[in-house]
Each structure stands twice: as structure tokens, then as C-alpha cells.
KENU-260593 format. One record per residue: residue number from 1; residue in three letters; z, x, y of N, C-alpha, C, O, CB in turn. Coordinates in nm, 4 decimals, always signed. Last residue first. Glycine has a CB too. Layout:
REM residues N
resi/resn/n_w/n_u/n_v/ca_w/ca_u/ca_v/c_w/c_u/c_v/o_w/o_u/o_v/cb_w/cb_u/cb_v
NUM/ala/Z/X/Y/Z/X/Y/Z/X/Y/Z/X/Y/Z/X/Y
...
This chain:
REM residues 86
resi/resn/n_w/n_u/n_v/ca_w/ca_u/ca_v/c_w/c_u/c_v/o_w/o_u/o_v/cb_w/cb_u/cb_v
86/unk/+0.8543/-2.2581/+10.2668/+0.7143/-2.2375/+10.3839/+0.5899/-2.3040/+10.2616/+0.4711/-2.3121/+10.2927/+0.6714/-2.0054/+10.4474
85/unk/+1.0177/-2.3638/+10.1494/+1.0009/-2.3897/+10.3297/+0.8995/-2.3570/+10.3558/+0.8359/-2.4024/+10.4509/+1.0844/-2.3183/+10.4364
84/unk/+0.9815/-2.1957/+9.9322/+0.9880/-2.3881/+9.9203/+0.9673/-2.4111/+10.0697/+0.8814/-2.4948/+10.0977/+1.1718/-2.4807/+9.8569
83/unk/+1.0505/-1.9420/+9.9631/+0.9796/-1.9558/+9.9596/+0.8847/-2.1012/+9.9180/+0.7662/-2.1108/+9.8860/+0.9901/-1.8696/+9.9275
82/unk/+1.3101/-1.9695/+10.0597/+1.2411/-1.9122/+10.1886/+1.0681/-1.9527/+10.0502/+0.9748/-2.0024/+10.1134/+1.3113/-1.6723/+10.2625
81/unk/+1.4278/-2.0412/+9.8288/+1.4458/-2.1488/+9.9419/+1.3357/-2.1186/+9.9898/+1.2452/-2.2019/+9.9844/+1.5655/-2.1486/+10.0462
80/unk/+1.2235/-1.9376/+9.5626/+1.3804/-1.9464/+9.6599/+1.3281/-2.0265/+9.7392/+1.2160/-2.0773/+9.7351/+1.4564/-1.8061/+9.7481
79/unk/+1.1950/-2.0294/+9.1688/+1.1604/-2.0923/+9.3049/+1.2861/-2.0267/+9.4306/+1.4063/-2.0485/+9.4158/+1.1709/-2.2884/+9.2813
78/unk/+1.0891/-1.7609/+8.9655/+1.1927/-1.8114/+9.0099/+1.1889/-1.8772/+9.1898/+1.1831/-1.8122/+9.2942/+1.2895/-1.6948/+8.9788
77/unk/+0.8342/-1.7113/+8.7516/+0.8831/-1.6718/+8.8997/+0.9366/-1.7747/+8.9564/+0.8713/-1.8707/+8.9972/+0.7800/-1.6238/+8.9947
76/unk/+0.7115/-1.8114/+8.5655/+0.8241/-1.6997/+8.5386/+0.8872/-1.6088/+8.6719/+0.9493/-1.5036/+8.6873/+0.7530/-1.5880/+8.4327
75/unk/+0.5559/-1.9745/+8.5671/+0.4963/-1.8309/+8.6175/+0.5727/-1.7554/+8.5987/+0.5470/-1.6352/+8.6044/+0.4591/-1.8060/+8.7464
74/unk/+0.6288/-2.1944/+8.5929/+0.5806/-2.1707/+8.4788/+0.5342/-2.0094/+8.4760/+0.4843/-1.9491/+8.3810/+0.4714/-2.2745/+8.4543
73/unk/+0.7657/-2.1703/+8.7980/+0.8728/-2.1393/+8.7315/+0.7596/-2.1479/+8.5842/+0.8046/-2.1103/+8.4759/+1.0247/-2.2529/+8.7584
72/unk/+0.5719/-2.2291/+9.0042/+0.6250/-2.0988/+8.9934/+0.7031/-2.1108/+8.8633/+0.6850/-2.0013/+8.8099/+0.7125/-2.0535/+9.1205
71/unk/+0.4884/-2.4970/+8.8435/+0.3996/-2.3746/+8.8894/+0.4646/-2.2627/+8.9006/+0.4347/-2.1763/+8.8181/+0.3360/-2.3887/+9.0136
70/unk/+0.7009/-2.6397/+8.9846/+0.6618/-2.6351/+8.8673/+0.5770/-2.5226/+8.7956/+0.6152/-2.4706/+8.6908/+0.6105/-2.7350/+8.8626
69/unk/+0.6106/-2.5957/+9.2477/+0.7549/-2.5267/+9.1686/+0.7604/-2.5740/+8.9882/+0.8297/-2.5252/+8.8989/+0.9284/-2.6111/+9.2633
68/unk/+0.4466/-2.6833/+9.2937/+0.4196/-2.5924/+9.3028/+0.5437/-2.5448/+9.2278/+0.5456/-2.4484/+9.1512/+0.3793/-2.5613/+9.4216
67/unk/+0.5214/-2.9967/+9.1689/+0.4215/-2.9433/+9.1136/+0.4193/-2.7779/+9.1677/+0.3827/-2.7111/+9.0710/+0.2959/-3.0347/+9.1486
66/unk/+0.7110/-3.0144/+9.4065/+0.7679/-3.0887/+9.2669/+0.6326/-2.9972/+9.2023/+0.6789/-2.8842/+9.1866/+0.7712/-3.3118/+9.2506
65/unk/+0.5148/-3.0793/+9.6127/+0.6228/-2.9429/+9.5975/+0.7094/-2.9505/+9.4879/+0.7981/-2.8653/+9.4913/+0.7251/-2.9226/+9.7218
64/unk/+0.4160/-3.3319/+9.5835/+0.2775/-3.1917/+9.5622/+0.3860/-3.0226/+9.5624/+0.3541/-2.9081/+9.5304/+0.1190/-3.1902/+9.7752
63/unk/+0.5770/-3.5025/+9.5936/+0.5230/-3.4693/+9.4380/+0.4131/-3.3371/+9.4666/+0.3508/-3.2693/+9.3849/+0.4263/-3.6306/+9.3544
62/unk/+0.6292/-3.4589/+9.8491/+0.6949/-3.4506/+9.7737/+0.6603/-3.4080/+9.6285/+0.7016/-3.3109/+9.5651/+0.7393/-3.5397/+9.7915
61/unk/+0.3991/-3.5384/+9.9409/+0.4472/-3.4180/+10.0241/+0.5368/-3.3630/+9.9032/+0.5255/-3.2476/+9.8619/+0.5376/-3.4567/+10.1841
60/unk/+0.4182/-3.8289/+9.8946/+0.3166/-3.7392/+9.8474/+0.3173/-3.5814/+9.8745/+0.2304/-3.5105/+9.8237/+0.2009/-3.7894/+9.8998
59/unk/+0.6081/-3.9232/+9.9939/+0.5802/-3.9297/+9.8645/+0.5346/-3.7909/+9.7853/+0.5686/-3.7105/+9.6984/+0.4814/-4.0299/+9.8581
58/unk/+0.6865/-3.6725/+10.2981/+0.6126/-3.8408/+10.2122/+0.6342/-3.8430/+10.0796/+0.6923/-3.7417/+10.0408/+0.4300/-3.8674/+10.2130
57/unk/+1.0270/-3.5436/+10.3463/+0.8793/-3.5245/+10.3138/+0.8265/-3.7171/+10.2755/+0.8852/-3.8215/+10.2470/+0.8648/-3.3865/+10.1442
56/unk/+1.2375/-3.6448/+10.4822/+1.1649/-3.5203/+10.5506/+1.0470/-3.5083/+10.4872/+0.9524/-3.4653/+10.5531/+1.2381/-3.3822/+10.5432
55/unk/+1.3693/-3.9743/+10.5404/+1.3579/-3.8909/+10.4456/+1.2374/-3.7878/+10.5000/+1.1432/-3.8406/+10.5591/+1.3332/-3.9694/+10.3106
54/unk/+1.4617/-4.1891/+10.6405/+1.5274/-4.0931/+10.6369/+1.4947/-3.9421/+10.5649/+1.5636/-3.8422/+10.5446/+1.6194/-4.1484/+10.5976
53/unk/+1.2952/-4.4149/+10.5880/+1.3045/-4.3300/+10.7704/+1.3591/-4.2365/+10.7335/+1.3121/-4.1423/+10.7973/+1.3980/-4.3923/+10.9160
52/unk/+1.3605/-4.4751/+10.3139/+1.2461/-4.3847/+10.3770/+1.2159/-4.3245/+10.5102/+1.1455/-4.2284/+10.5409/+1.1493/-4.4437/+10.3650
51/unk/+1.6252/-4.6187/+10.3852/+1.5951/-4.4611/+10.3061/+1.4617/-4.3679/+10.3393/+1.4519/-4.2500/+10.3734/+1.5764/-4.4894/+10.1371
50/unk/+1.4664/-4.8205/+10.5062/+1.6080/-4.7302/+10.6027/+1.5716/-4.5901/+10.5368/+1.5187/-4.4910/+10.5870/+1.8216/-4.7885/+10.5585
49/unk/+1.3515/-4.9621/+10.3161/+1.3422/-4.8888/+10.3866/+1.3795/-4.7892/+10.4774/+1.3166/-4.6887/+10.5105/+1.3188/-4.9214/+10.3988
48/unk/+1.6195/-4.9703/+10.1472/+1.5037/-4.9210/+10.0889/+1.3710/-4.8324/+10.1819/+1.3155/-4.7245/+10.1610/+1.4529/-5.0488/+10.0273
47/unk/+1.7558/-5.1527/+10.2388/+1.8147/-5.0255/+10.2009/+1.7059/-4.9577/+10.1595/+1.7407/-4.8432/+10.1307/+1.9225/-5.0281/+10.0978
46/unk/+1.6509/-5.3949/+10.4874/+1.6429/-5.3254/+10.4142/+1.6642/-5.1605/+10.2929/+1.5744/-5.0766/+10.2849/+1.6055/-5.3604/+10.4545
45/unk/+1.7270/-5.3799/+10.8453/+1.6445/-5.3603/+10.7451/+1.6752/-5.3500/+10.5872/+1.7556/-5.2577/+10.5743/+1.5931/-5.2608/+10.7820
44/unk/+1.8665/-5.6020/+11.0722/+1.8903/-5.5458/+10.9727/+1.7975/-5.5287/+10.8753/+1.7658/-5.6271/+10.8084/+1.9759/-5.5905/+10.9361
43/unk/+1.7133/-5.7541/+11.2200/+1.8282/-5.6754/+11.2605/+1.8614/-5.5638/+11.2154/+1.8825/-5.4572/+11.2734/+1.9226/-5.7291/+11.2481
42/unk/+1.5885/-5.9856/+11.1583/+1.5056/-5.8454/+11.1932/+1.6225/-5.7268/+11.2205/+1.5886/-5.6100/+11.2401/+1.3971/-5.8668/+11.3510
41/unk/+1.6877/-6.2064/+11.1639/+1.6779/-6.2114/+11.3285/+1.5911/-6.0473/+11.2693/+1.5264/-5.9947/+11.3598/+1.8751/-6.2164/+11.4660
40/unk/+1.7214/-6.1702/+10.9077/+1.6441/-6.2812/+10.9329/+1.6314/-6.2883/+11.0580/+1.5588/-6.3810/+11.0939/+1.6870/-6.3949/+10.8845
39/unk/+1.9106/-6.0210/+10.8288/+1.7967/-5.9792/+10.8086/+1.6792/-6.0739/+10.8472/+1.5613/-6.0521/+10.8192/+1.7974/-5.9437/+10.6847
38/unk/+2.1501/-6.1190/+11.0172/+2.1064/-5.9763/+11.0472/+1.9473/-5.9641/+10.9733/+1.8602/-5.9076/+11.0395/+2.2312/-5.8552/+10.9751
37/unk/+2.2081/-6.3546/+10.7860/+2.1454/-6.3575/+10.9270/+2.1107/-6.2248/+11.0196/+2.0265/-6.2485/+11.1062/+2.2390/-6.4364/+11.0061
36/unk/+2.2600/-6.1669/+10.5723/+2.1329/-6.2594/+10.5626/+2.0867/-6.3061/+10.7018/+1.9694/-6.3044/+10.7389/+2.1634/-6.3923/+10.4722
35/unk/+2.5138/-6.0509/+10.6688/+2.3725/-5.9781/+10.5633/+2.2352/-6.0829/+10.5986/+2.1284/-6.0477/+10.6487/+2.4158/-5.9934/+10.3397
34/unk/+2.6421/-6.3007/+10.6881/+2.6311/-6.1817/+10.8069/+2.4949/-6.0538/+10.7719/+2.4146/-5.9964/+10.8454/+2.8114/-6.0867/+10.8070
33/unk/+2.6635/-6.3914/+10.4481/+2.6372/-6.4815/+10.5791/+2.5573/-6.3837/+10.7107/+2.4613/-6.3976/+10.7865/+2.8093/-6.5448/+10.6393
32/unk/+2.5845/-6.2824/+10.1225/+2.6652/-6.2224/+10.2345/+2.5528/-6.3233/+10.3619/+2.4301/-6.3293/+10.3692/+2.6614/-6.0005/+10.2374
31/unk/+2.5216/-6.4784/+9.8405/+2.4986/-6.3750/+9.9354/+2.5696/-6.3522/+10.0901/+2.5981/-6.4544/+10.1526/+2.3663/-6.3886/+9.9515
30/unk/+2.4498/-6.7241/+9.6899/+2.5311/-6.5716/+9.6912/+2.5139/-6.4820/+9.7487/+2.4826/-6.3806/+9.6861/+2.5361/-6.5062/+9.6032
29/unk/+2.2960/-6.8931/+9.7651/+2.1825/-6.8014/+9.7272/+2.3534/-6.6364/+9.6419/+2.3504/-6.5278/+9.5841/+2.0349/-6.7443/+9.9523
28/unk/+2.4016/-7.1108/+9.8409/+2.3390/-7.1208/+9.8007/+2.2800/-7.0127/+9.6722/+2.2423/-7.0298/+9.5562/+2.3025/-7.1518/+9.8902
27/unk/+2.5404/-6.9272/+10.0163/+2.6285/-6.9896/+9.9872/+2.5256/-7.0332/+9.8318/+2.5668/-6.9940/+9.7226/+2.6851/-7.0986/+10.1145
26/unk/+2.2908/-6.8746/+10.2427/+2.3931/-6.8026/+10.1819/+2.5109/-6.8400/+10.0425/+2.5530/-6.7424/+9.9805/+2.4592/-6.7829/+10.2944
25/unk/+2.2419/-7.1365/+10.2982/+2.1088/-7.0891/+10.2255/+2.2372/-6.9831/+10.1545/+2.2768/-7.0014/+10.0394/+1.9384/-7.0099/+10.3402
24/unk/+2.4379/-7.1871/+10.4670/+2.4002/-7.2745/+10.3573/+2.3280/-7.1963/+10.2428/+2.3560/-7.1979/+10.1229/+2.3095/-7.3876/+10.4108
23/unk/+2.4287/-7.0365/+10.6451/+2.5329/-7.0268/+10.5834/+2.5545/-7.0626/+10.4847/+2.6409/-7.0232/+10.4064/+2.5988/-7.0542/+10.6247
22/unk/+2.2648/-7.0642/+10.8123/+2.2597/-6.9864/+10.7222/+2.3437/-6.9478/+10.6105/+2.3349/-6.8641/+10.5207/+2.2418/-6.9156/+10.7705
21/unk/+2.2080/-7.4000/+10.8415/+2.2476/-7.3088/+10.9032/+2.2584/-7.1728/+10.8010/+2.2590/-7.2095/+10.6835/+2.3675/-7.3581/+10.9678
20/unk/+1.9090/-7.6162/+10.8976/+2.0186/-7.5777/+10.8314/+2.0345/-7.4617/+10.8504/+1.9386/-7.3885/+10.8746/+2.0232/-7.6003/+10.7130
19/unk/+1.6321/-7.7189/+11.0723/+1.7956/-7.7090/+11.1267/+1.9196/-7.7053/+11.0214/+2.0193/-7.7741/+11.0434/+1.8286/-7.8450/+11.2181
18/unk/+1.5046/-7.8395/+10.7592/+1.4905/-7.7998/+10.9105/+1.6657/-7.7771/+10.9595/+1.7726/-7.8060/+10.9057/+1.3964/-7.9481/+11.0123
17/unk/+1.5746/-7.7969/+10.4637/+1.5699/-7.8662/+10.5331/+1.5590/-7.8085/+10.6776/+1.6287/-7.7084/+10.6942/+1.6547/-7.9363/+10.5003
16/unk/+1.5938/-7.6047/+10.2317/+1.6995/-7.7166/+10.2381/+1.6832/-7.8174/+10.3418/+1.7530/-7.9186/+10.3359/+1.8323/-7.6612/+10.2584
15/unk/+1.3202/-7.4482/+10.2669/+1.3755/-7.5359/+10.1367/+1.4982/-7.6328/+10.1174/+1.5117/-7.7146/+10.0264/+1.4043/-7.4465/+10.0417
14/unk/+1.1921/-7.3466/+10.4497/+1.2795/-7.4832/+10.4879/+1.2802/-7.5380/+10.3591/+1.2478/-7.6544/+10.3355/+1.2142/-7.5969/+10.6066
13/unk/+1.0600/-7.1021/+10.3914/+0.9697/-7.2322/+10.3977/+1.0977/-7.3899/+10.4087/+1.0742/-7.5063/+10.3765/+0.8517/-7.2314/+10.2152
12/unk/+1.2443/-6.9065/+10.4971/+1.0931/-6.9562/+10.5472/+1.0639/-7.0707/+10.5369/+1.0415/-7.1473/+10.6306/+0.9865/-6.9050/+10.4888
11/unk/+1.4676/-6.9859/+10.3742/+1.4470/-7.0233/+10.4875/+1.3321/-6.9971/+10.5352/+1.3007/-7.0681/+10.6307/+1.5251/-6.9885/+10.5543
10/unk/+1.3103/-6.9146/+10.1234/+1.3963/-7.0036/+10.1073/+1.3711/-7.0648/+10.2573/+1.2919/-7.1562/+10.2804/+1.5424/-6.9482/+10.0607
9/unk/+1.3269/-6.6198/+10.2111/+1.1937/-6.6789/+10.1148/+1.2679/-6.8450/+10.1159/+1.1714/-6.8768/+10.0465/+1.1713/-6.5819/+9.9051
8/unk/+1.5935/-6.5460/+10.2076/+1.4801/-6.5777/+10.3187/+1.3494/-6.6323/+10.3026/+1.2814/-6.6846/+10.3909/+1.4481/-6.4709/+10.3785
7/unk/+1.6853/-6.5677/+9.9159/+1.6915/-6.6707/+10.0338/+1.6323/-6.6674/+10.1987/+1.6298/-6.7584/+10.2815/+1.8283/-6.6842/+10.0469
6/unk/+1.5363/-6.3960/+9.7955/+1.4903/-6.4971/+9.7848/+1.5320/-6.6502/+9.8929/+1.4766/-6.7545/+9.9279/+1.5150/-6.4981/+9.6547
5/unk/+1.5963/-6.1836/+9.9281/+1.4843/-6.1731/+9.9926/+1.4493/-6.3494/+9.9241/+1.3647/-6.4214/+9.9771/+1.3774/-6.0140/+9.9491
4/unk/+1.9049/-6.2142/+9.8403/+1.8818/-6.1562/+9.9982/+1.6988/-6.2053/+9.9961/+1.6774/-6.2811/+10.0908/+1.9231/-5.9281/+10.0205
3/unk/+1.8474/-6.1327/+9.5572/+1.9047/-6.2985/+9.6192/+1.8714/-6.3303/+9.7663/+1.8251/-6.4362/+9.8086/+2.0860/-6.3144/+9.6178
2/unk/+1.5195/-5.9770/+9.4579/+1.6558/-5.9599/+9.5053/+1.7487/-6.1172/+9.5859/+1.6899/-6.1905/+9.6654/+1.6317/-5.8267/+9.6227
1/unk/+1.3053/-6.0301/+9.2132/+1.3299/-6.0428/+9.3552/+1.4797/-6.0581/+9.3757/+1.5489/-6.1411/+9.3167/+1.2517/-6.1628/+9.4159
């Protein structure tokens, strides 16, 4: 578990105490003040997820065109663009 998710894990359960400031837990935990309160108001997601908003196929979209092109090129037929798009 990453420092970022252990010190919100931290301020969930008020491991230093009610009404301590983030700065603490930060300081605590090594971690960026401004990072940790952005992810704890929700502000700020996650690099991990962000990546996946970003991305044009699912998983699974993915590994199933990873396999046809696997397929063509076992076929000795060379993957083109026009024929990965469609």
C-alpha cells in the first residue's frame, strides 16, 4: 500500500486523534500536504485511475486486439492500421 492511501487510511480512522490537521498525518506519512488534502476532499484522483478515463479500449477490448493481431501475424499477414480500426 502506497504512503498517500496509508495515510488516508490513517485519517479515516483518527489514528492521531480527532481534529488533527493534515499536515500531521503528511509529515507523518511523507507525503505531499497538498497531495493528501486534494485526495481526501475527493479532489484529486488517483494516477491509476485518471489513466483509465483515459484510455479508448477496456481491458478486455484490449487483450481481444492483442490476440487478433497475434493471429494475423501468425498468418503471415502483416497487421495495418485500416485493418486494427475496424
Amino acid at each position: 500500500m502506497g504512503s498517500i492511501k496509508k495515510a488516508i487510511k490513517a485519517m479515516e480512522s483518527r489514528e492521531l486523534g480527532y481534529n488533527i490537521p493534515a499536515s500531521k498525518y503528511a509529515t507523518k506519512y511523507n507525503v505531499d500536504q497538498v497531495t493528501l488534502r486534494r485526495r481526501w476532499r475527493g479532489v484529486q484522483a488517483p494516477k491509476e485511475t485518471k489513466n483509465i478515463a483515459q484510455q479508448n479500449l477496456t481491458p478486455q477490448q484490449e487483450l481481444g486486439l492483442v490476440e487478433y493481431i497475434k493471429e494475423l501475424t501468425d498468418l503471415g499477414i502483416p497487421p495495418t492500421r485500416d485493418m486494427i480500426q475496424n
